[in-house]
N, C-alpha and C positions, 0 to 999 in steps of 0.2 A: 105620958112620960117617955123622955127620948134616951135609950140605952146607949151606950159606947161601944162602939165596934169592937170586937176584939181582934187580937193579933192575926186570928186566922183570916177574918173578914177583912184587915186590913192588907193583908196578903194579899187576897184574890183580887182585890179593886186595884194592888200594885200592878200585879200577873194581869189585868185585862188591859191595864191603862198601856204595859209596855207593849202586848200583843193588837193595840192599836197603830202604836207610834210605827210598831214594824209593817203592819199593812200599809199604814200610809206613805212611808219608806219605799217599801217597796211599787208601790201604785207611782210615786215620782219619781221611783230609779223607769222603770219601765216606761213612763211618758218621757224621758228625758232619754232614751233608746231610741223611741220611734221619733221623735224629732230629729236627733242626729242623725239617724239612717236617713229619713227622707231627704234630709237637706243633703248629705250626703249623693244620695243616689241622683239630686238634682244637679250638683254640682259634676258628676260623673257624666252625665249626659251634654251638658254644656260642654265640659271639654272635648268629652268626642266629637262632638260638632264643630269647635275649633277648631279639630285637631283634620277632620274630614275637609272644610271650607280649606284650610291650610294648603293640602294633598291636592287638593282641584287646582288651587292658584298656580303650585309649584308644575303641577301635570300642563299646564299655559304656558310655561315662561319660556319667550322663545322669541330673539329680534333676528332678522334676516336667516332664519332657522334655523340659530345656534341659540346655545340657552345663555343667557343674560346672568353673567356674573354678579354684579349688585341687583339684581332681585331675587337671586337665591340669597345673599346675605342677609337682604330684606326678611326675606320668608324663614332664615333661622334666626333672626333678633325678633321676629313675632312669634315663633314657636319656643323657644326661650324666654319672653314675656309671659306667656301661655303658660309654662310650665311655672313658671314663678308665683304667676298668680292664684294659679289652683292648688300651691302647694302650701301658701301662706292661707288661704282660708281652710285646708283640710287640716293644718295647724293650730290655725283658731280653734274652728269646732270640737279638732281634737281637746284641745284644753279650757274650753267652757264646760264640755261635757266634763270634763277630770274636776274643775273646780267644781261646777255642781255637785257633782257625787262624791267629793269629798267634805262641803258645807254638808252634806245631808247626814254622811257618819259622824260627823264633829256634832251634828245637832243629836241624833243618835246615842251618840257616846255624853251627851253629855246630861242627857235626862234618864240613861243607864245609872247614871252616878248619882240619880236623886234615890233612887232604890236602897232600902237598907241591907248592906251587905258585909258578913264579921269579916274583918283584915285579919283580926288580933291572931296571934300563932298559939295552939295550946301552950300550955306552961306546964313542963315536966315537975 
């Protein structure tokens, strides 16, 4: 013969199931950290490496041992492309991370609100 859970019992199965949802919450806020860092810190390194190749080219530029006015131009419309480019993707990352971990509280908040919780106000 199968009893009926009672209120308390059906409590605690709420209380483990939400103390789930926040572990795994949190287990994908934290993988979605270490993602963005590392891509982060790759992209950080690439540009310095631009940014160093850049510094070589310019520390060269020299026709009859004067420095060459249009390849210094050259060399800041690449260093300007450069900066453009790495700032558009640390823009992205920036905001896939932000979307993600805002889908994650949306999903979050919204199995909070399958929880039974009194709104109602006493009544004097």
């Amino acid at each position: 013969m199968m009893s009926t859970p009672s209120a308390f019992e059906h409590g605690l199965r709420l209380m483990a199931d939400q103390q789930q949802r926040a572990a795994r919450s949190l287990i994908n806020l934290i993988e979605m950290i270490s993602t963005t860092s590392r891509r982060y810190a790759e992209d950080t390194t690439a540009f310095t490496q631009e940014a160093l190749n850049l510094m070589n080219e310019a520390a060269q530029i020299t026709k009859d041992g004067k420095r060459d006015p249009a390849a210094v131009a050259d060399l800041q419309k690449k260093w300007a492309d450069t900066c453009l480019k790495y700032g558009q993707d640390q823009t992205k990352a920036t905001m896939h991370f932000v979307e993600q971990c805002g889908k994650q509280a949306l999903t979050v908040a919204a199995h909070a609100s399958e929880t039974p919780t009194s709104t109602e106000t006493p009544k004097e």
